[in-house]
N, C-alpha and C positions, 0 to 999 in steps of 0.2 A: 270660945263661947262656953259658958258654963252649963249646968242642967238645969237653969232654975225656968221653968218654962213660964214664970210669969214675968220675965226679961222683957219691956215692951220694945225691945233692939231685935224681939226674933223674929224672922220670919218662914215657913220652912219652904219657903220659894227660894227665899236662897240659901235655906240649908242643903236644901235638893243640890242646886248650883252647885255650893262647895265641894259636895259630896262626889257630883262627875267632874269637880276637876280635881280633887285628889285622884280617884281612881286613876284619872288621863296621865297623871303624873308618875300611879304608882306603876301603872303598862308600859310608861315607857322604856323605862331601863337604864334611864341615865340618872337615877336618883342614888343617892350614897345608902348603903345602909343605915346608916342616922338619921337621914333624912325621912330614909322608907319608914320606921321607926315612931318619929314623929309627927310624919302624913296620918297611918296606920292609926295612932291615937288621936288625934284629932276627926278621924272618921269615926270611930268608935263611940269615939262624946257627943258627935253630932248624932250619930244615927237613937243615944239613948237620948239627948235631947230630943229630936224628933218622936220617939217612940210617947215620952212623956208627954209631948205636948198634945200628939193626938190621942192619949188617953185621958186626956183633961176634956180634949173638945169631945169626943165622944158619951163623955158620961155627962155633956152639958146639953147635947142632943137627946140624950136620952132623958133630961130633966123636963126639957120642953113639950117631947113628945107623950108626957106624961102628964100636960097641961089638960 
């Protein structure tokens, strides 16, 4: 997933999703360090996509509330 939060593929119901099953993967302990690696960035992009996406909806909240 990339960071472009106007992706209409995102959703962050299941970027949340994604995000605890990396974690689940990363606890385990049966991942390769390449793996870990890989998981590890992929959480990262998801969580700035996420961040991006709720600072979009938030200043769009804020547009409304200013109606």
């Amino acid at each position: 997933m990339d960071n472009n939060v106007s992706n209409n593929d995102f959703s962050i119901e299941n970027a949340f999703t994604r995000l605890r099953e990396i974690n689940q993967q990363l606890e385990s302990q049966n991942v390769s360090l390449k793996d870990s690696i890989a998981l590890y960035s992929e959480g990262v992009n998801l969580v700035n996509t996420c961040k991006n996406y709720l600072t979009e909806v938030e200043k769009e909240i804020q547009e409304l509330s200013n109606v």
